[in-house]
N, CA and C of each residue as an Amber inpcrd file, in Angstrom:
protein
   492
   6.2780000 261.6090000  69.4710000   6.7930000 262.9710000  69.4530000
   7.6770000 263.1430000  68.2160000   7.9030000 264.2760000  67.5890000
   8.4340000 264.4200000  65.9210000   9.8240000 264.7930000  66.2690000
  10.8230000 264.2610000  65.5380000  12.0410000 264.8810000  66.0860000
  12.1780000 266.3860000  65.9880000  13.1830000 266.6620000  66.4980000
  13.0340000 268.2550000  66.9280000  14.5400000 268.3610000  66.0090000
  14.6030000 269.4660000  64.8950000  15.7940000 269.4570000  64.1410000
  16.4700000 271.3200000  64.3790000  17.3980000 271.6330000  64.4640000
  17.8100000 272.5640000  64.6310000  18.8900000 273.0320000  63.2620000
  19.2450000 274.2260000  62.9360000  20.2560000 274.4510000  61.7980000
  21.5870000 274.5820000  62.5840000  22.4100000 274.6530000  61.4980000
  23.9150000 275.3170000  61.9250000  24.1200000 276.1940000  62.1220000
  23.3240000 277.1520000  61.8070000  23.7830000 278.3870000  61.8820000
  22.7670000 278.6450000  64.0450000  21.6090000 277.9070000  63.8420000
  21.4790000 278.0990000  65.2710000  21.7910000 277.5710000  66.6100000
  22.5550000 276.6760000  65.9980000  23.7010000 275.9100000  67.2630000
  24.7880000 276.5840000  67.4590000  25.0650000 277.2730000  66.6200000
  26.5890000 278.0210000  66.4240000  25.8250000 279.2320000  67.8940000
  25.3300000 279.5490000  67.7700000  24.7270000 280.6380000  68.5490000
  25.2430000 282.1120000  67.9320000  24.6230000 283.1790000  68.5250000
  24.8460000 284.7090000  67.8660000  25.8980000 284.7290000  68.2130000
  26.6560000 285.8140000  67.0560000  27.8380000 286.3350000  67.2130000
  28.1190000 287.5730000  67.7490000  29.5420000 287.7330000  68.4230000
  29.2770000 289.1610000  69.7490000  29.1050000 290.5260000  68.9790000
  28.5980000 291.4170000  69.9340000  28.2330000 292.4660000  69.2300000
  28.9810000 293.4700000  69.2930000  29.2030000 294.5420000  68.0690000
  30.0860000 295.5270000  67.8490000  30.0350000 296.2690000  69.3520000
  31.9170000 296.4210000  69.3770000  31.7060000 297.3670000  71.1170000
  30.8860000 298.7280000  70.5380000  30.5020000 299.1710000  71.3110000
  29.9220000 300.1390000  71.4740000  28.9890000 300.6440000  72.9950000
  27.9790000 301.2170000  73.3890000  27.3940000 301.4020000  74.3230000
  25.8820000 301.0190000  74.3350000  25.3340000 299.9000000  74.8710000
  24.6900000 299.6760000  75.2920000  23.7100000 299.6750000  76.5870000
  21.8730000 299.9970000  76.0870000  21.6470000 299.8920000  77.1900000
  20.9210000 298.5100000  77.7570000  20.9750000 298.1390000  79.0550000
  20.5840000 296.4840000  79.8500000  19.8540000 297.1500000  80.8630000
  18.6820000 295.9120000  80.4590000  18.1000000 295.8330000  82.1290000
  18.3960000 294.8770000  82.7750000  18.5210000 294.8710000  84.3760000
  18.9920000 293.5280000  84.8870000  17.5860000 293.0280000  85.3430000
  17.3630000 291.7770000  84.8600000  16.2530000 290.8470000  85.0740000
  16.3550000 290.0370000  86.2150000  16.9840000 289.8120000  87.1670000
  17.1740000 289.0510000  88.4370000  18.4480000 288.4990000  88.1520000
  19.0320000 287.1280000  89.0410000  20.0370000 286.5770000  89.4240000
  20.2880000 285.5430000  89.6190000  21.3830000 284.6610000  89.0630000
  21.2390000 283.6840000  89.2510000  22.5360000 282.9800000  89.9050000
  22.5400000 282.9280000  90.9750000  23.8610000 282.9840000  92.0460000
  24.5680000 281.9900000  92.1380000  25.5520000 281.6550000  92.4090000
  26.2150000 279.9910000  91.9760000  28.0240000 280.2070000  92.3800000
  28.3980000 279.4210000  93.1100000  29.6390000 279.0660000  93.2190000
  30.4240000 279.3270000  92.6070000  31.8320000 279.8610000  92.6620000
  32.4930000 280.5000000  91.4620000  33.7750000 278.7020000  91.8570000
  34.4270000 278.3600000  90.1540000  34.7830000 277.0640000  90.2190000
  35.3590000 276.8120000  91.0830000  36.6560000 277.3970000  92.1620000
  36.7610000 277.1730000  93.2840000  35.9880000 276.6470000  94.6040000
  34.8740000 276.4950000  93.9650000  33.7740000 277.2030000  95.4110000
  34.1160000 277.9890000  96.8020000  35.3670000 279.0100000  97.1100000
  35.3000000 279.9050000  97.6080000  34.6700000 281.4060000  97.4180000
  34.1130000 281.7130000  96.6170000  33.0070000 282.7810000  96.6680000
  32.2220000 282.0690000  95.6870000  31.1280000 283.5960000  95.4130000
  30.0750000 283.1020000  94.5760000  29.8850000 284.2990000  94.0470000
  29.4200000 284.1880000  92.3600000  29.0140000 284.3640000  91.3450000
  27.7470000 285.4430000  91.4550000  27.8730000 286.1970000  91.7320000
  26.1570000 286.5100000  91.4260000  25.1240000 286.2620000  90.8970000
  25.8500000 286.5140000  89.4180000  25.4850000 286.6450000  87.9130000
  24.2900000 287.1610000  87.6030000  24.0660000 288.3600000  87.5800000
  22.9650000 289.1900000  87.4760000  22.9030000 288.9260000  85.6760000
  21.3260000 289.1740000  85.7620000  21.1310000 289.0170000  84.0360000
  20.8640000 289.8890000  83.4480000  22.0190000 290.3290000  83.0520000
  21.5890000 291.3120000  82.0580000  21.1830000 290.9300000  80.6380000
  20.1380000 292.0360000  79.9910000  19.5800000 292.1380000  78.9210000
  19.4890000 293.1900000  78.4010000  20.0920000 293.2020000  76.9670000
  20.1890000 294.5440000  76.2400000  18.2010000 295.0830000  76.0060000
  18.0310000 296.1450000  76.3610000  17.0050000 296.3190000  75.8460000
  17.4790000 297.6460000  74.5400000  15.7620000 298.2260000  74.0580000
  15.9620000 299.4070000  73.3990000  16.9590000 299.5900000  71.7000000
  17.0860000 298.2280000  71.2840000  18.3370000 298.0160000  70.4600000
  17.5300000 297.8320000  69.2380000  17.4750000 298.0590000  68.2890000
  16.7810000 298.1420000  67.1830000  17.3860000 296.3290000  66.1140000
  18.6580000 295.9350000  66.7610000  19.0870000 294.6950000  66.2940000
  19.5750000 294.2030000  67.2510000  19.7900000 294.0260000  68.2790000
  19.8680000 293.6710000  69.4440000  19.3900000 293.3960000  70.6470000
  18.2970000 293.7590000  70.7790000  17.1850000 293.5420000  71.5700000
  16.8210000 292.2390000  71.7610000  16.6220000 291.9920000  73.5270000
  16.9540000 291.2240000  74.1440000  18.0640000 290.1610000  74.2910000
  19.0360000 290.6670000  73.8010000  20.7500000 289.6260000  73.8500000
  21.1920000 289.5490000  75.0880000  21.7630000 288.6670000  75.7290000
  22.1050000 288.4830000  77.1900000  23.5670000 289.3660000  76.9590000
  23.8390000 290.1820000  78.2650000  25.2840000 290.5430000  78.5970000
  25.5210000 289.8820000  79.7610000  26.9020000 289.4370000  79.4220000
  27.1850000 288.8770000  80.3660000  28.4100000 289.6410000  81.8350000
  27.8860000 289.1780000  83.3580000  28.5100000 290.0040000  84.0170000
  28.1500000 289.0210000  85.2490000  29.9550000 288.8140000  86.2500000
  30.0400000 287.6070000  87.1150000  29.1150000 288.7760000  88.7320000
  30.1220000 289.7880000  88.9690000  29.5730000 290.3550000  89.9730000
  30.1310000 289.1070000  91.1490000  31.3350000 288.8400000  91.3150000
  31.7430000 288.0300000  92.0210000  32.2260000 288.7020000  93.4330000
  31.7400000 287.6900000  94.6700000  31.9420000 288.2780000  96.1650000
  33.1870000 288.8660000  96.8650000  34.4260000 288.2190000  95.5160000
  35.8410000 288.6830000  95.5300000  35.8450000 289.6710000  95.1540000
  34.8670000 290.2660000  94.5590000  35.6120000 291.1880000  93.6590000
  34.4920000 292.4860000  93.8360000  34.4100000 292.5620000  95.5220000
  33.3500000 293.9390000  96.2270000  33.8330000 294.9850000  95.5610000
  34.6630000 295.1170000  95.1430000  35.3180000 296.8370000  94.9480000
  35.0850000 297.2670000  93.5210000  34.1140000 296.0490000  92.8800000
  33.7040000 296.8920000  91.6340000  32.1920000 297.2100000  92.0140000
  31.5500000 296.6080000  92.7900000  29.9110000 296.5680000  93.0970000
  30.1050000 298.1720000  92.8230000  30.5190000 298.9280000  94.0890000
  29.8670000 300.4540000  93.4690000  29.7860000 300.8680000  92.5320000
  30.9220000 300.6300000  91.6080000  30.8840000 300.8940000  90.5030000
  29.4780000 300.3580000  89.5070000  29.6310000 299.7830000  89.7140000
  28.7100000 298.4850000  88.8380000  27.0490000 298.9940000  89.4500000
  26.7970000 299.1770000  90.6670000  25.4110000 299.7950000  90.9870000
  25.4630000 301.3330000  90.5290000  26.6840000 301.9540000  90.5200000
  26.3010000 303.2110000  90.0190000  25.5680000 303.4760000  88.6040000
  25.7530000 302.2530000  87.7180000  25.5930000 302.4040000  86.5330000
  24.0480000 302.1970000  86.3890000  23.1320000 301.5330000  87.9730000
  22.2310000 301.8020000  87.4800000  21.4650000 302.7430000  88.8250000
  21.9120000 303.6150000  88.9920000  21.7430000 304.7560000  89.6340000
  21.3680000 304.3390000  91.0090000  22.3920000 303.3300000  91.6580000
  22.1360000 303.3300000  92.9310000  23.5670000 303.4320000  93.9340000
  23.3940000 304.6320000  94.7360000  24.6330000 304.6300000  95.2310000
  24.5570000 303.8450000  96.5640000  25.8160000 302.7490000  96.4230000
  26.0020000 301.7860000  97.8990000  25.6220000 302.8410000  99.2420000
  25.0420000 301.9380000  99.9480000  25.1920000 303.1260000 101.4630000
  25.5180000 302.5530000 102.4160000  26.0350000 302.8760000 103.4010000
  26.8950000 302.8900000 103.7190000  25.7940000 302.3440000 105.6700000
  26.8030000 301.3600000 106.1530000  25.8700000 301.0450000 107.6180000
  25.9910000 302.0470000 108.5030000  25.7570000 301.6680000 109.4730000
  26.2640000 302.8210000 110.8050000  27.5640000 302.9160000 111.2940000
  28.6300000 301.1630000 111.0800000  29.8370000 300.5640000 110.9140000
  30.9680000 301.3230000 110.1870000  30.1240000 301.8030000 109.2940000
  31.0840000 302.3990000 108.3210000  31.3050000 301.1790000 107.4120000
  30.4180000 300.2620000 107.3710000  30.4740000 298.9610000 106.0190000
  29.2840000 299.4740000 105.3390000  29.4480000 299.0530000 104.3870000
  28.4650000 299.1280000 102.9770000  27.4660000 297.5170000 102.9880000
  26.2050000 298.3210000 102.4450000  25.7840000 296.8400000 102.5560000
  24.5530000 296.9240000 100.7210000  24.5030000 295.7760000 100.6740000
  24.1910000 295.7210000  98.9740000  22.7090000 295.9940000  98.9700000
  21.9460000 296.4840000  98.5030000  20.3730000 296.9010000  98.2550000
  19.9280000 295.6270000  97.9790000  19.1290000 295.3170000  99.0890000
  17.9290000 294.4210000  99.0000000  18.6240000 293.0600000  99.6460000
  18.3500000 291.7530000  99.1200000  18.7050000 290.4930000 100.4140000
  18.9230000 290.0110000  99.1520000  19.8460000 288.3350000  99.1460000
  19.3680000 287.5310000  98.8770000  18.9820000 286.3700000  99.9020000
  17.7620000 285.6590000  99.3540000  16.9460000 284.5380000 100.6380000
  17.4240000 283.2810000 100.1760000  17.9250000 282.3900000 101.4180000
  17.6530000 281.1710000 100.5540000  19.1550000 280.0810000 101.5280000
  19.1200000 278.9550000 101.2960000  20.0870000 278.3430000 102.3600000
  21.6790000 278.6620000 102.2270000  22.5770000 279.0390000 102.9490000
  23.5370000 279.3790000 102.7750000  25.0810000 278.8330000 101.9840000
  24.5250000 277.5100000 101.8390000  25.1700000 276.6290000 101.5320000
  24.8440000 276.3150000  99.8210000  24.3370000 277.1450000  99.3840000
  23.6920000 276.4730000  98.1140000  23.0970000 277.9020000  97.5950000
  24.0520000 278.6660000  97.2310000  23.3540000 279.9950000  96.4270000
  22.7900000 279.5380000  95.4030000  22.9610000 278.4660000  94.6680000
  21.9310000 278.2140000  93.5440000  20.8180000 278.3800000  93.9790000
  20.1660000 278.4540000  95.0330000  18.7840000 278.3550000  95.5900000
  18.3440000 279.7790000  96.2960000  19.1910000 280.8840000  95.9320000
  19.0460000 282.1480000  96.4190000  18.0800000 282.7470000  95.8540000
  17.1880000 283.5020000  96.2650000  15.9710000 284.4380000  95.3780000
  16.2290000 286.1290000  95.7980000  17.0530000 286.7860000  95.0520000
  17.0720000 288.1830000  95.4780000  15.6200000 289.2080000  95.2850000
  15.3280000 290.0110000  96.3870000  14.3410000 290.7940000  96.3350000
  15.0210000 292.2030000  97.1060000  14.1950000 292.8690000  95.7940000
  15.1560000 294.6780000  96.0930000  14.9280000 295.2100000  95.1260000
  15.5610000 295.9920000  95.4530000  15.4450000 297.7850000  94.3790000
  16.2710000 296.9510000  92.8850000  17.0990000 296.3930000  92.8480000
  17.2430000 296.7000000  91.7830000  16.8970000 295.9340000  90.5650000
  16.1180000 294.6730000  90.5120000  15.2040000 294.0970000  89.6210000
  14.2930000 295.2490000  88.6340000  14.7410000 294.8850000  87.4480000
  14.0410000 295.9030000  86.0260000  15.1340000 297.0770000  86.0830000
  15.9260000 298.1910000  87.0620000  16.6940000 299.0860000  86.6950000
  17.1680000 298.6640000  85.3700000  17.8610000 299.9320000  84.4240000
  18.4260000 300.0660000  83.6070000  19.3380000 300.6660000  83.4150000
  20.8190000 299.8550000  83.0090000  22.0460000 300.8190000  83.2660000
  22.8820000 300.8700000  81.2100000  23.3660000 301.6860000  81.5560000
  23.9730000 301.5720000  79.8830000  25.4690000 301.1200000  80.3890000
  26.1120000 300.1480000  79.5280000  27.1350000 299.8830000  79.6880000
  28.1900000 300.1300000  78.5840000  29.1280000 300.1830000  78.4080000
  30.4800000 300.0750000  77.4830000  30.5710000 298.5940000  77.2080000
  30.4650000 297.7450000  75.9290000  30.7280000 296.7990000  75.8300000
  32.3110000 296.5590000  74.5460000  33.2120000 296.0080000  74.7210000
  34.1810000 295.7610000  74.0420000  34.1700000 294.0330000  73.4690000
  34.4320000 293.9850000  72.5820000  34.9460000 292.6630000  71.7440000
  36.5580000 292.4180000  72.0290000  36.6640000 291.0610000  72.5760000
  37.8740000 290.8260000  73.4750000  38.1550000 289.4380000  72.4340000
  39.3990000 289.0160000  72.0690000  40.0650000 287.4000000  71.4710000
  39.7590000 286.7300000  72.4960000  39.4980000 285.6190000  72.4820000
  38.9390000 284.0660000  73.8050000  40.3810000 283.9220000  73.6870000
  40.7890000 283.4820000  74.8550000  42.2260000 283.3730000  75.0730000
  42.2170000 282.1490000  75.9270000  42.6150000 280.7100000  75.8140000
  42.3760000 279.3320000  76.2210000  43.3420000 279.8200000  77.6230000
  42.5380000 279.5300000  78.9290000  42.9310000 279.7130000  79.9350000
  44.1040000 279.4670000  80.9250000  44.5300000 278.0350000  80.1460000
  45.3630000 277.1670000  80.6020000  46.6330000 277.6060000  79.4190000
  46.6820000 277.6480000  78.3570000  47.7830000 277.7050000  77.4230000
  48.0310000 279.5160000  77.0730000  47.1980000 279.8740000  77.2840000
  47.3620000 281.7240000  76.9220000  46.8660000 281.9220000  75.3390000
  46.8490000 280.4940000  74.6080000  46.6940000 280.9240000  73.1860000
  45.4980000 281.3790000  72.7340000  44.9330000 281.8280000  71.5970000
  43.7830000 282.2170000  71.2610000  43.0490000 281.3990000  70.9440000
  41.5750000 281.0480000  71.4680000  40.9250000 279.9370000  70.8470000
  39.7050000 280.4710000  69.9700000  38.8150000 279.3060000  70.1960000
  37.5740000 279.6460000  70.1780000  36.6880000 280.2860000  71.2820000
  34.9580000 281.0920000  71.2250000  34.1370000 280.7350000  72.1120000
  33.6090000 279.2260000  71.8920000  32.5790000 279.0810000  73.5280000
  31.4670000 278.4250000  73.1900000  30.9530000 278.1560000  72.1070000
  30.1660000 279.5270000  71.3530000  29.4220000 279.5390000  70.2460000
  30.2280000 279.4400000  68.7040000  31.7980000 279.4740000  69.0440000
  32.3410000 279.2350000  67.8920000  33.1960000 280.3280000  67.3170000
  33.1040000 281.0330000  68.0170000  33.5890000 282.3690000  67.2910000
  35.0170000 282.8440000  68.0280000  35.3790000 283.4800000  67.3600000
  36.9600000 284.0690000  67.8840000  37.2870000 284.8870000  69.1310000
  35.8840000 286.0130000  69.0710000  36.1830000 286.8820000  70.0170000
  34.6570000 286.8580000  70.7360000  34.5550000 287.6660000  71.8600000
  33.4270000 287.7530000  72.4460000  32.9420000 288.7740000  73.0700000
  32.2580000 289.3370000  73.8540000  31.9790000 290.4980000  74.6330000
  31.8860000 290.4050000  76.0900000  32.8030000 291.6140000  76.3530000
  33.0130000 291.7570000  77.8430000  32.5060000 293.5920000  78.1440000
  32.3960000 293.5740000  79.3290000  32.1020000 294.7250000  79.7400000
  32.7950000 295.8410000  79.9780000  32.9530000 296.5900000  79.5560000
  34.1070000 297.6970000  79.7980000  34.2800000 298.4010000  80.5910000
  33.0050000 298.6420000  80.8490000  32.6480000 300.0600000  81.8370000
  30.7850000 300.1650000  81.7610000  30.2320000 300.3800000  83.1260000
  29.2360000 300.9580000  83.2810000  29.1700000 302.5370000  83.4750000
  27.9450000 303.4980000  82.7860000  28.1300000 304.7960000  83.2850000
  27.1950000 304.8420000  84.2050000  27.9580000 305.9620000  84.5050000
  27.8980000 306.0130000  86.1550000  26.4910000 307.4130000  85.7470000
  25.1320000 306.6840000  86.5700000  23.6920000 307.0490000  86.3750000
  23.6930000 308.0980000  87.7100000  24.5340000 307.9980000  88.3850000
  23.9970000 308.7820000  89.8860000  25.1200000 310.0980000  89.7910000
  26.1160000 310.3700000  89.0110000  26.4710000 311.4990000  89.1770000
  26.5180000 312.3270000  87.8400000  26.8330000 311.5390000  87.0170000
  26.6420000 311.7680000  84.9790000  28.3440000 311.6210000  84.6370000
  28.8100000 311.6470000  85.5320000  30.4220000 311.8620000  85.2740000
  30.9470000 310.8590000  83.9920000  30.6660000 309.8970000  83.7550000
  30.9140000 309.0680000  83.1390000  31.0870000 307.4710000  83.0920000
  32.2550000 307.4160000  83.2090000  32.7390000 305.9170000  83.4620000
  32.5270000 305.2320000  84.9730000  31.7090000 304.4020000  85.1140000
  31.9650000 304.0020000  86.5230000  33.3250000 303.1400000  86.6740000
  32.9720000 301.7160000  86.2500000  33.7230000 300.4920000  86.8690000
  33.7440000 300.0080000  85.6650000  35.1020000 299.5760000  85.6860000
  35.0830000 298.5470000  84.4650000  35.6130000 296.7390000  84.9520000
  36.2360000 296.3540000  83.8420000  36.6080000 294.7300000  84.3660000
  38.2910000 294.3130000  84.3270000  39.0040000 295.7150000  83.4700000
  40.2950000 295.9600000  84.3080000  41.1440000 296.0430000  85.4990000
């Protein structure tokens, strides 16, 4: 087998992209323990589509089980409004299947696989978690992209949810 050689510039990985508004489709999920292992991660995948230099770049977004009170927000952006049980609880569109103990092994099926939501994306400093100081990313770089806000597809109003 021939060795396999890579550059510097493609280990470094892409650099984040100017905030602005983007639109993503979410491609499925890939669910996983958040480091505590008291909840879990969703991590829906988003993908910029429609971008003339950007097209297909991952956005990244946790969608964590702590943190229910952004879901509406976050489904509004791709035009699905939570509904609501007979309880008066909300329950999330579609299932995920799979052993309870091990969301890595979850397979979600539902409405919202392929939707497309436009989001607000901002360029944020990596800030080392433990010390507060500014570091690096992963890929090397100073700052990175976080989500700002999804718009909200089901009423036009604007801003749904952000990560404030």
């Amino acid at each position: 087998m021939p060795k396999i050689k890579v550059s510097k510039e493609e280990i470094k990985g892409q650099p984040p992209m100017p905030a602005g508004i983007y639109t993503v489709a979410l491609k499925g999920f890939k669910p996983a323990f958040s480091q505590k292992k008291d909840s879990v991660n969703l991590n829906p995948q988003l993908e910029v589509i429609n971008h003339p230099e950007y097209n297909n770049r991952p956005v990244y977004e946790s969608m964590n089980t702590k943190a229910k009170f952004r879901w509406k927000g976050i489904l509004a952006g791709f035009g699905i409004v939570l509904q609501e049980d007979g309880a008066g609880d909300f329950e999330f569109p579609g299932e995920f299947v799979g052993p309870e103990n091990d969301p890595s092994q979850w397979r979600y099926t539902g409405p919202l696989l392929g939707l497309t939501a436009q989001v607000k994306l901002k360029e944020v400093q990596v800030v080392d978690r433990l010390t507060g100081n500014p570091t690096m990313s992963r890929q090397g770089y100073p700052t990175q992209n976080e989500i700002e806000a999804y718009i909200d597809a089901t009423d036009g109003k604007g801003l749904a949810v952000g990560n404030s």
